[in-house]
N, CA, C and O atoms as a printed pandas DataFrame, in Angstrom:
     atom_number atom_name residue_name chain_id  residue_number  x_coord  y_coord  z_coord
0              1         N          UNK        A               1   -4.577   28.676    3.274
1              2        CA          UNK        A               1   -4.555   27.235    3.071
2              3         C          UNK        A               1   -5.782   26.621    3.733
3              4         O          UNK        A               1   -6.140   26.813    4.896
4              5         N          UNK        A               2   -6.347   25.887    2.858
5              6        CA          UNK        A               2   -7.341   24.860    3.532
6              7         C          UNK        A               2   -7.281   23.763    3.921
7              8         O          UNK        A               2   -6.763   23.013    3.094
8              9         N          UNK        A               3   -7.693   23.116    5.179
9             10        CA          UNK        A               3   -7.344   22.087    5.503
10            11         C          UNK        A               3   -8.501   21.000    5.267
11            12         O          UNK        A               3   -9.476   21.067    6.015
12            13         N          UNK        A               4   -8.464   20.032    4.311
13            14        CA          UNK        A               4   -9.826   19.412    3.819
14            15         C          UNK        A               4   -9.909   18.067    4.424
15            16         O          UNK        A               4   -9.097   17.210    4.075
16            17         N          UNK        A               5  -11.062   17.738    5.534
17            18        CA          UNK        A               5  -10.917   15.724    5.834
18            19         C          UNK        A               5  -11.417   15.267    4.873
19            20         O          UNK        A               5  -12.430   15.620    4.267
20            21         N          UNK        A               6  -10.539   14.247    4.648
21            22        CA          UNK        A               6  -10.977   13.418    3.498
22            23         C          UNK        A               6  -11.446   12.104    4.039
23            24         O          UNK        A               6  -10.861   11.344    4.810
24            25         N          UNK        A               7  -12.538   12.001    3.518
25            26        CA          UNK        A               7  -13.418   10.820    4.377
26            27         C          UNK        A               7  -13.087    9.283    4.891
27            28         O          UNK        A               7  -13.526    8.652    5.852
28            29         N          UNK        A               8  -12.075    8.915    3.798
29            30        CA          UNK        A               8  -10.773    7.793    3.949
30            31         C          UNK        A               8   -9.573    8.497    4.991
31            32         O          UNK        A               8   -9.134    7.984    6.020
32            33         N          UNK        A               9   -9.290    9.480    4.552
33            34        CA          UNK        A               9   -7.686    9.489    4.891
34            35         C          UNK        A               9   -7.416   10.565    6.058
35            36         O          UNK        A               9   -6.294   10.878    6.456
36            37         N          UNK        A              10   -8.472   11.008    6.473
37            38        CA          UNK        A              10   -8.593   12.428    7.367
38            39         C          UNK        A              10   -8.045   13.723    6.885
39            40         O          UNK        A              10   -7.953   13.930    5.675
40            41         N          UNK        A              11   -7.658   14.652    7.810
41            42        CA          UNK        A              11   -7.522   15.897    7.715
42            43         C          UNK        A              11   -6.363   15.902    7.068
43            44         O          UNK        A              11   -5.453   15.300    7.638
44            45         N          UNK        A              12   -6.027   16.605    5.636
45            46        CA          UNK        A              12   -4.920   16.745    4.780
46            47         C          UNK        A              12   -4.977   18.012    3.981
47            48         O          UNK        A              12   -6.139   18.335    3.736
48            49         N          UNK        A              13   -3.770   19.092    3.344
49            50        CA          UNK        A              13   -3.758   20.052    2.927
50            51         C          UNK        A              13   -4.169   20.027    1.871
51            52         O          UNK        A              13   -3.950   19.018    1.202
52            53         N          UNK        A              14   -5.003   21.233    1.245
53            54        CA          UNK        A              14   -5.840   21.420   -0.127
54            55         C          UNK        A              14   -4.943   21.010   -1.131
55            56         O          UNK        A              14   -5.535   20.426   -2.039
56            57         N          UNK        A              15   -3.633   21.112   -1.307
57            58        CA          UNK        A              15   -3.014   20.957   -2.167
58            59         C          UNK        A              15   -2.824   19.608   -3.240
59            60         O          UNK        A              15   -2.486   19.444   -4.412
60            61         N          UNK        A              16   -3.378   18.530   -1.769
61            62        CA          UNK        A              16   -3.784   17.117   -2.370
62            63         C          UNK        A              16   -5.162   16.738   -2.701
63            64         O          UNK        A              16   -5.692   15.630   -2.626
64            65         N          UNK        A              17   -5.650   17.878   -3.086
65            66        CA          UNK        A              17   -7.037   17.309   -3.608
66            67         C          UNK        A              17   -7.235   18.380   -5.259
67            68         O          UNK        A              17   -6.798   19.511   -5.475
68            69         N          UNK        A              18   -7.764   17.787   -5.853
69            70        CA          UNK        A              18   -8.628   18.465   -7.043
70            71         C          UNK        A              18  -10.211   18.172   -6.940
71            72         O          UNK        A              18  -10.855   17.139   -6.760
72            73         N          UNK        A              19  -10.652   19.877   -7.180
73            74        CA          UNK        A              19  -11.894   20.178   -7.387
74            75         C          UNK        A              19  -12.921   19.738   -8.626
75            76         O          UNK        A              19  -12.903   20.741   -9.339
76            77         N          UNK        A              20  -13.611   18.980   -9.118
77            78        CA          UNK        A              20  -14.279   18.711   -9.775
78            79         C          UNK        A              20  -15.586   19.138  -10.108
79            80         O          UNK        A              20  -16.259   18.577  -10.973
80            81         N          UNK        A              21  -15.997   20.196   -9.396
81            82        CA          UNK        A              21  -17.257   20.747   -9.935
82            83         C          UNK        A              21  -18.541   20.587   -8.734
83            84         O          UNK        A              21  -18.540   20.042   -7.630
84            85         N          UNK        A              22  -19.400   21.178   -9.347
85            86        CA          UNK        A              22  -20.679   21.156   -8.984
86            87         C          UNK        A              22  -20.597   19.464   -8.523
87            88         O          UNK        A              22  -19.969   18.614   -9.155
88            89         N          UNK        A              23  -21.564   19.165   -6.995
89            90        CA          UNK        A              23  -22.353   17.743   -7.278
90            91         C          UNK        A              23  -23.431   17.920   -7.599
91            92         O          UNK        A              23  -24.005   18.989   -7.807
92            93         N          UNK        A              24  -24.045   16.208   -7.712
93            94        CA          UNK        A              24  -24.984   16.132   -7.847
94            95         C          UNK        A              24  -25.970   16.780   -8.961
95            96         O          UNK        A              24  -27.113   17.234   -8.906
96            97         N          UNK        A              25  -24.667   16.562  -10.373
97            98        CA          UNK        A              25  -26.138   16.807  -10.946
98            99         C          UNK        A              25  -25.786   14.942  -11.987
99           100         O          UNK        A              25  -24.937   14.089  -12.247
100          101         N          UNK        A              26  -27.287   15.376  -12.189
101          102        CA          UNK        A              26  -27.647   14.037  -12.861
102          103         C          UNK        A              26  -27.728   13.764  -14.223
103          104         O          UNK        A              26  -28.379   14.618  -14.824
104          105         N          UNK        A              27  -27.281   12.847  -14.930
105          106        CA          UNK        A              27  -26.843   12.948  -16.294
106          107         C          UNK        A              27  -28.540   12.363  -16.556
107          108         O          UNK        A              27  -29.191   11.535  -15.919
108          109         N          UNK        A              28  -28.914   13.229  -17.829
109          110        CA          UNK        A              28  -29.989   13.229  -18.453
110          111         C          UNK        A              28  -30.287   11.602  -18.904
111          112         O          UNK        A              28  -29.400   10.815  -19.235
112          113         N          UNK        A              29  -32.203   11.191  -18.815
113          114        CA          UNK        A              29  -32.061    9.594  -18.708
114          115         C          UNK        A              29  -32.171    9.223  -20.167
115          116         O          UNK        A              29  -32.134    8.014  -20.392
116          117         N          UNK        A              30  -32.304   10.065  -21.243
117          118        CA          UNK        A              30  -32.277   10.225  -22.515
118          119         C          UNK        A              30  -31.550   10.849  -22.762
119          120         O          UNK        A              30  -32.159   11.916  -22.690
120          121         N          UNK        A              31  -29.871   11.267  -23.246
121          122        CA          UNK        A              31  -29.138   12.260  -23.627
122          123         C          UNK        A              31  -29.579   12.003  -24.901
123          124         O          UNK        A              31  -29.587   13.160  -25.319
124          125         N          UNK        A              32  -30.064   11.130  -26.104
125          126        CA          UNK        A              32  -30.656   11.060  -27.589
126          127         C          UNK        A              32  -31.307   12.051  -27.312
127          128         O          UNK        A              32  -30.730   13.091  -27.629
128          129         N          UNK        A              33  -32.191   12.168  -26.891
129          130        CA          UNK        A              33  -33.320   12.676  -26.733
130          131         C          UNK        A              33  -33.303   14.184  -26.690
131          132         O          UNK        A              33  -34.347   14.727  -27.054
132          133         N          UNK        A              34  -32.033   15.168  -26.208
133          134        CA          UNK        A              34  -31.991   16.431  -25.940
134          135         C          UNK        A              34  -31.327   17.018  -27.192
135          136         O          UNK        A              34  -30.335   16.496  -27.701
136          137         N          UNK        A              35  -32.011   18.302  -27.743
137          138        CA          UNK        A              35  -31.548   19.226  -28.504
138          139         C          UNK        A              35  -30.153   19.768  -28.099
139          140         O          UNK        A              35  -29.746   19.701  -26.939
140          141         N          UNK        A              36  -29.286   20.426  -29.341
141          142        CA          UNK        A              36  -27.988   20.728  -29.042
142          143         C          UNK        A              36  -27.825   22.121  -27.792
143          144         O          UNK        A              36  -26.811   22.373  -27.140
144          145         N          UNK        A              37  -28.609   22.555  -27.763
145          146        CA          UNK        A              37  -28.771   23.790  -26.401
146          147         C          UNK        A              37  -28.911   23.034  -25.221
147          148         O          UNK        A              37  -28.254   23.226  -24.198
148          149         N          UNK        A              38  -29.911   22.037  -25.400
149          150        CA          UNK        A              38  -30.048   21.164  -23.806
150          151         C          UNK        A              38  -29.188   20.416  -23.408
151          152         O          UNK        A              38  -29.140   20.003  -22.249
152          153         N          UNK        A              39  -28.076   20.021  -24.640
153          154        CA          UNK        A              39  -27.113   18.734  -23.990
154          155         C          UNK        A              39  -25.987   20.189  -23.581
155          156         O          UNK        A              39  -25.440   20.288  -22.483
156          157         N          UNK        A              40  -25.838   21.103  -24.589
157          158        CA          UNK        A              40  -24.810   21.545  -24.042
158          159         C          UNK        A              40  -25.029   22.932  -22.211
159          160         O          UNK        A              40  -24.379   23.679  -21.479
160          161         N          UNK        A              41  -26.148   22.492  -22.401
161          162        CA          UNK        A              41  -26.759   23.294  -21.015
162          163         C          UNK        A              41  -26.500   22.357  -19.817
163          164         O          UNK        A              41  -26.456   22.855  -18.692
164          165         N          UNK        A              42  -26.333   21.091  -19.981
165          166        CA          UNK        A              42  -26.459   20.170  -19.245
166          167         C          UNK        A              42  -24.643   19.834  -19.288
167          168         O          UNK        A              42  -24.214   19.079  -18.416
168          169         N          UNK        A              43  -24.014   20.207  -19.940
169          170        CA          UNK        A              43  -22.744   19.766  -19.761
170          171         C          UNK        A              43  -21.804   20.909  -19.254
171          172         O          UNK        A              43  -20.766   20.498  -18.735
172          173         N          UNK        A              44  -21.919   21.854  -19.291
173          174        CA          UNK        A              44  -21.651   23.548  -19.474
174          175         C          UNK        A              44  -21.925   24.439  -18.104
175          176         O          UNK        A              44  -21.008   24.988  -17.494
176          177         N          UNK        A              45  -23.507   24.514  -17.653
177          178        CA          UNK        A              45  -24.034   24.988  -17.313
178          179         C          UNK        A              45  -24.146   24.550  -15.686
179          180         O          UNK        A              45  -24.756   23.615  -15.166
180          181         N          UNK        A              46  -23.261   25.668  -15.065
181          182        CA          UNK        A              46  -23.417   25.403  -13.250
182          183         C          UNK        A              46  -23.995   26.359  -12.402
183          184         O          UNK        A              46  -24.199   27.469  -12.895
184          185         N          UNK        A              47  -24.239   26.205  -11.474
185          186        CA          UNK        A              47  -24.534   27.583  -10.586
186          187         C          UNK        A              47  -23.256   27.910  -10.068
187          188         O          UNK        A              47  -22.248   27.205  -10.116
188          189         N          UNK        A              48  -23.388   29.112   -9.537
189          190        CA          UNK        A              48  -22.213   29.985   -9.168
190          191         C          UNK        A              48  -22.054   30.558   -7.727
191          192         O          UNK        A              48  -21.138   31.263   -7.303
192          193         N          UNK        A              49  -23.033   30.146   -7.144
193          194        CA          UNK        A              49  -23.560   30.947   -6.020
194          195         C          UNK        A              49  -22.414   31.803   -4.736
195          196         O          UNK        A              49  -21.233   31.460   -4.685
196          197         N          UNK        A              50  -22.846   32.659   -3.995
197          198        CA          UNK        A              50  -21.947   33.621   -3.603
198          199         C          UNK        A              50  -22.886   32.483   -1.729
199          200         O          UNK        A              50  -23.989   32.764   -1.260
200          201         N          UNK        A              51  -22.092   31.543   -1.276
201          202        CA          UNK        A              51  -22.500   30.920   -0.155
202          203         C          UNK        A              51  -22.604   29.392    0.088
203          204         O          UNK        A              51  -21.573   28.770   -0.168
204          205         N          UNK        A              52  -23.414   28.847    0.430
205          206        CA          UNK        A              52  -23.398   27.460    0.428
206          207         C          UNK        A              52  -23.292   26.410   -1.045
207          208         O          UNK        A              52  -24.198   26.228   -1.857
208          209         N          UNK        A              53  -22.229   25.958   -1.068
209          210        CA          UNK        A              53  -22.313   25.720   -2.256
210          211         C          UNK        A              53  -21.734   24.132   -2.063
211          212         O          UNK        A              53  -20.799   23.852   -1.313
212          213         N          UNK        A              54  -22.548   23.060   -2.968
213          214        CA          UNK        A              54  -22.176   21.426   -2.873
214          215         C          UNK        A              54  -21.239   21.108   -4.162
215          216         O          UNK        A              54  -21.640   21.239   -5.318
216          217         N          UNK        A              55  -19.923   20.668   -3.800
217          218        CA          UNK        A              55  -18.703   20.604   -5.093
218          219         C          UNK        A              55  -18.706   18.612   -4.689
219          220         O          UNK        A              55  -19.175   17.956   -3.759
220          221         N          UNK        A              56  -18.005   18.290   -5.819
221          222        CA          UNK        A              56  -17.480   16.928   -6.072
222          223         C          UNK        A              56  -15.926   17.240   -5.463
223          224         O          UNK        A              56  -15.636   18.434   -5.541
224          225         N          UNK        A              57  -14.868   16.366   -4.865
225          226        CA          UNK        A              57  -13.383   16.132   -5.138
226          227         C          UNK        A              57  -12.835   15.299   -5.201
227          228         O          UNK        A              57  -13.344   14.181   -5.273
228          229         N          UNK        A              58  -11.899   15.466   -5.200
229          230        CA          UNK        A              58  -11.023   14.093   -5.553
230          231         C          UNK        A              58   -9.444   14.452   -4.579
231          232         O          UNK        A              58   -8.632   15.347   -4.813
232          233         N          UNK        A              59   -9.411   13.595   -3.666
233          234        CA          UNK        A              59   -7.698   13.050   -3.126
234          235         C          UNK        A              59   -6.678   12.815   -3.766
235          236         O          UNK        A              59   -5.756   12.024   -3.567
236          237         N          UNK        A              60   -6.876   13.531   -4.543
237          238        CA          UNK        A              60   -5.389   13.421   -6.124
238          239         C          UNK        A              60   -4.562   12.732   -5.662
239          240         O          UNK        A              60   -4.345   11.591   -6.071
240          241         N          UNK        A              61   -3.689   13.511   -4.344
241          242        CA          UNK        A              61   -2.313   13.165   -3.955
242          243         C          UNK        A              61   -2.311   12.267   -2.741
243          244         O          UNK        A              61   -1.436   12.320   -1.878
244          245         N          UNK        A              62   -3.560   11.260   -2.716
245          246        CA          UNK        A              62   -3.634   10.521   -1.147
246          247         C          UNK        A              62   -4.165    9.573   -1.766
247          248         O          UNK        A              62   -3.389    8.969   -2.507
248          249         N          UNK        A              63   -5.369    9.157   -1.734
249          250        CA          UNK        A              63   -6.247    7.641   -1.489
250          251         C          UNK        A              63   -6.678    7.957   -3.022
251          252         O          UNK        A              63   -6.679    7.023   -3.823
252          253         N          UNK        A              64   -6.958    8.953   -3.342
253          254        CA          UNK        A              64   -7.811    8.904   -4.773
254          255         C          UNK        A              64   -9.147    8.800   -4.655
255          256         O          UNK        A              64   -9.979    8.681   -5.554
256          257         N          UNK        A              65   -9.216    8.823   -4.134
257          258        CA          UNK        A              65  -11.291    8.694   -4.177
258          259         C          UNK        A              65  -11.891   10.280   -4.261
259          260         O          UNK        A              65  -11.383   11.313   -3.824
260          261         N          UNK        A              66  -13.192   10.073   -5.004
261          262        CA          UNK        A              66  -13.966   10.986   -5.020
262          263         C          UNK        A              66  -14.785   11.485   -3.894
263          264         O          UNK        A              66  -15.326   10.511   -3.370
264          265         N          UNK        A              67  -15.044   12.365   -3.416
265          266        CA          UNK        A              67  -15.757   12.656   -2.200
266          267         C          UNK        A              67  -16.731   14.071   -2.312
267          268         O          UNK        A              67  -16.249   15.044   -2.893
268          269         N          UNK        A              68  -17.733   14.130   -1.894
269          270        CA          UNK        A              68  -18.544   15.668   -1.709
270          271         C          UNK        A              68  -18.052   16.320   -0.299
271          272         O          UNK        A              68  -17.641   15.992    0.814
272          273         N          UNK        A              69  -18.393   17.546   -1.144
273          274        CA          UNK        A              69  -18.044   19.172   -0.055
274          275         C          UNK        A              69  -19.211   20.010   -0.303
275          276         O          UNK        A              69  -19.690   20.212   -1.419
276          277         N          UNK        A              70  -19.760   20.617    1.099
277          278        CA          UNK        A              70  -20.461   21.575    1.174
278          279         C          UNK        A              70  -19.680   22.780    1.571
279          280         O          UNK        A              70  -19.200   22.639    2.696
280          281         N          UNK        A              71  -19.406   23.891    1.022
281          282        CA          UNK        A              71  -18.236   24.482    1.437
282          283         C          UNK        A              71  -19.300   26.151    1.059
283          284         O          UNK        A              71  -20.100   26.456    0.175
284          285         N          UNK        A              72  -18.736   26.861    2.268
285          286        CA          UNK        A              72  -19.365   28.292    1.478
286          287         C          UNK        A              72  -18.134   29.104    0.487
287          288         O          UNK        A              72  -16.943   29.177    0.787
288          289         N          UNK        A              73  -18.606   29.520   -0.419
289          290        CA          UNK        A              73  -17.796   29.945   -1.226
290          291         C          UNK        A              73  -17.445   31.156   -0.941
291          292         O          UNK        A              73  -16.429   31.614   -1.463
292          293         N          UNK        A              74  -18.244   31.953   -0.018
293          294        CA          UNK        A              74  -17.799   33.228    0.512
294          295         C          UNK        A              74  -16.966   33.391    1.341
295          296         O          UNK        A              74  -16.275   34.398    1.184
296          297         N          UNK        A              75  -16.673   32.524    2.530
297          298        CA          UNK        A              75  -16.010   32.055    3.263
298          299         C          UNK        A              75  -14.879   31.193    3.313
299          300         O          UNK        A              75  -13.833   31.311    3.950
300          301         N          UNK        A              76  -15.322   30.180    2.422
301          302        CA          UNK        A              76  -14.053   29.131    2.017
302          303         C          UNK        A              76  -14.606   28.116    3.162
303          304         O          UNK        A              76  -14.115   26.993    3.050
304          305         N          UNK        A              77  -15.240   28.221    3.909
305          306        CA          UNK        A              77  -15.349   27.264    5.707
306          307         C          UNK        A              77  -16.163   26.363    4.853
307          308         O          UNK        A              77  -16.986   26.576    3.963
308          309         N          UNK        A              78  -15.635   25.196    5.445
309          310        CA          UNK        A              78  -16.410   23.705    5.215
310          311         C          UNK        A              78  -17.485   23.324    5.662
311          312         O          UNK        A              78  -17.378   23.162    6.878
312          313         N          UNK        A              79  -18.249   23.148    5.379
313          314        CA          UNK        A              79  -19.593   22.790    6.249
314          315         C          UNK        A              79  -19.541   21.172    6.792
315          316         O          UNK        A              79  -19.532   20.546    7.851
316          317         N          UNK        A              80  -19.510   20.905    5.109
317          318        CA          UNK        A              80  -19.820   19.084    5.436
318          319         C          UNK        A              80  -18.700   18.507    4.621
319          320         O          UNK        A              80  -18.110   19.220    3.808
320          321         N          UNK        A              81  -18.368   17.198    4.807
321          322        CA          UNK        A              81  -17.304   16.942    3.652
322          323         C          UNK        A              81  -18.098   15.222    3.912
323          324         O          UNK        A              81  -17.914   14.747    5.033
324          325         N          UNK        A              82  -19.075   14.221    2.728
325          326        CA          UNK        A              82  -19.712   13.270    2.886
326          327         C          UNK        A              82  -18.973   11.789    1.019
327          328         O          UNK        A              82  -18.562   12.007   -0.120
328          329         N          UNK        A              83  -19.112   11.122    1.459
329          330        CA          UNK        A              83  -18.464   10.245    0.571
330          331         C          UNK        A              83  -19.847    9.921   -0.808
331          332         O          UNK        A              83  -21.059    9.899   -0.597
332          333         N          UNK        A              84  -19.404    9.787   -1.656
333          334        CA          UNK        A              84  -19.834    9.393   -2.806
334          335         C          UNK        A              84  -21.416    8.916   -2.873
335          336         O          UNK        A              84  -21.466    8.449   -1.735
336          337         N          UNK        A              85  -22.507    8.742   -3.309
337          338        CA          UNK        A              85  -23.361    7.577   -2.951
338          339         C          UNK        A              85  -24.410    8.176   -1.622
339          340         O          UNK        A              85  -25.547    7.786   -1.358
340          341         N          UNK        A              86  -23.737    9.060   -1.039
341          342        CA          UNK        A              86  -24.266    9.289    0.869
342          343         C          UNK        A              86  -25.285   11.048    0.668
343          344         O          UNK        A              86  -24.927   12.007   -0.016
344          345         N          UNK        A              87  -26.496   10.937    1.483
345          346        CA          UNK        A              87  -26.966   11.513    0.887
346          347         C          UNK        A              87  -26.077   12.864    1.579
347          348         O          UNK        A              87  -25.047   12.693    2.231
348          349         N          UNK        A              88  -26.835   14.556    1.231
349          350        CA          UNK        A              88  -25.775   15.185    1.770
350          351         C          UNK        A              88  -25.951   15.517    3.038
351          352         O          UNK        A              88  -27.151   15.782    3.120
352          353         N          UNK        A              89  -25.444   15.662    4.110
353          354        CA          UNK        A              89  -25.645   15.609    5.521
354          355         C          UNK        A              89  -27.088   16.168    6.239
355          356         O          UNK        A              89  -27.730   15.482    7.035
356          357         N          UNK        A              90  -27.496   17.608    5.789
357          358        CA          UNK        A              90  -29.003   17.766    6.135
358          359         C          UNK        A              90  -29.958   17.642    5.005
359          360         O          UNK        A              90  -30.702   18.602    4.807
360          361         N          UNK        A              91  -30.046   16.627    4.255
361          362        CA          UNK        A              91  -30.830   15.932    3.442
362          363         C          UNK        A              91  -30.888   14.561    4.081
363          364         O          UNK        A              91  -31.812   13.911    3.591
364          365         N          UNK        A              92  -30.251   13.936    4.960
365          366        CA          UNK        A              92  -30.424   12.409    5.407
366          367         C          UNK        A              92  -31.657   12.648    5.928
367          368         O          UNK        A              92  -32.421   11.974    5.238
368          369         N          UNK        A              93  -32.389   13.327    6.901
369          370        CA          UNK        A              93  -33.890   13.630    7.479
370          371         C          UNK        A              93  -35.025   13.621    6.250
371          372         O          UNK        A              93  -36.179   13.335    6.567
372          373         N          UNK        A              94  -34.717   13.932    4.837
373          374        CA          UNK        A              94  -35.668   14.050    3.969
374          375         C          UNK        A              94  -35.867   15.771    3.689
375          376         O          UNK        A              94  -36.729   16.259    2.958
376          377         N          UNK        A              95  -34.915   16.469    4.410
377          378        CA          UNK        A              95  -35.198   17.818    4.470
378          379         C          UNK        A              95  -33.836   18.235    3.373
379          380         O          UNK        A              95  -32.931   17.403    3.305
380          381         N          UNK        A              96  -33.731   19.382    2.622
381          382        CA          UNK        A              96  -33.550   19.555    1.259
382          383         C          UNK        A              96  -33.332   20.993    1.609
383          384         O          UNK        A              96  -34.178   21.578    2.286
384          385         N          UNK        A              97  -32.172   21.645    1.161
385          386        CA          UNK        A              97  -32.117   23.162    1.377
386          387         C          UNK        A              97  -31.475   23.568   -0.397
387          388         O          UNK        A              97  -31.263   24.736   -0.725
């Protein structure tokens, strides 16, 4: 069991949240504009990675809000857990991993 803080509501069991995916990616500033491989690459298409990995969630069963997780996927251990809008915790310096 994981125990996830949720940035409103604090520390609550995984069971009240749903996973939503990859963050941070950015919806294309022309979707007209992209061939049927690029829109569906862009809708489809995530990384998978075996470690640090940045997800979207959601407080299903509490406040409802959406929130980001840096979570390793090898581990399951939380790194960061940051609200909507906020950049992700070692990106606030301008530094980017």
């Amino acid at each position: 069991m994981l125990l996830i803080s949720c940035p409103w509501c604090g520390q609550r069991d995984e069971s009240e949240f749903t996973c939503g995916g990859e963050a941070h990616i950015l919806r294309p500033a022309d979707p007209d504009a992209l061939s049927d491989p690029e829109w569906a690459d862009y809708l489809f298409m995530r990384t998978n990675p075996k470690g640090r990995h940045r997800e979207r969630w959601c407080h299903t069963h509490g406040c409802g809000r959406w929130f980001n997780m840096e979570r390793d996927t090898a581990t399951h251990d939380i790194v960061s857990v940051y609200r909507m809008g906020e950049a992700p915790p070692d990106d606030r310096d301008g530094n980017s991993s």
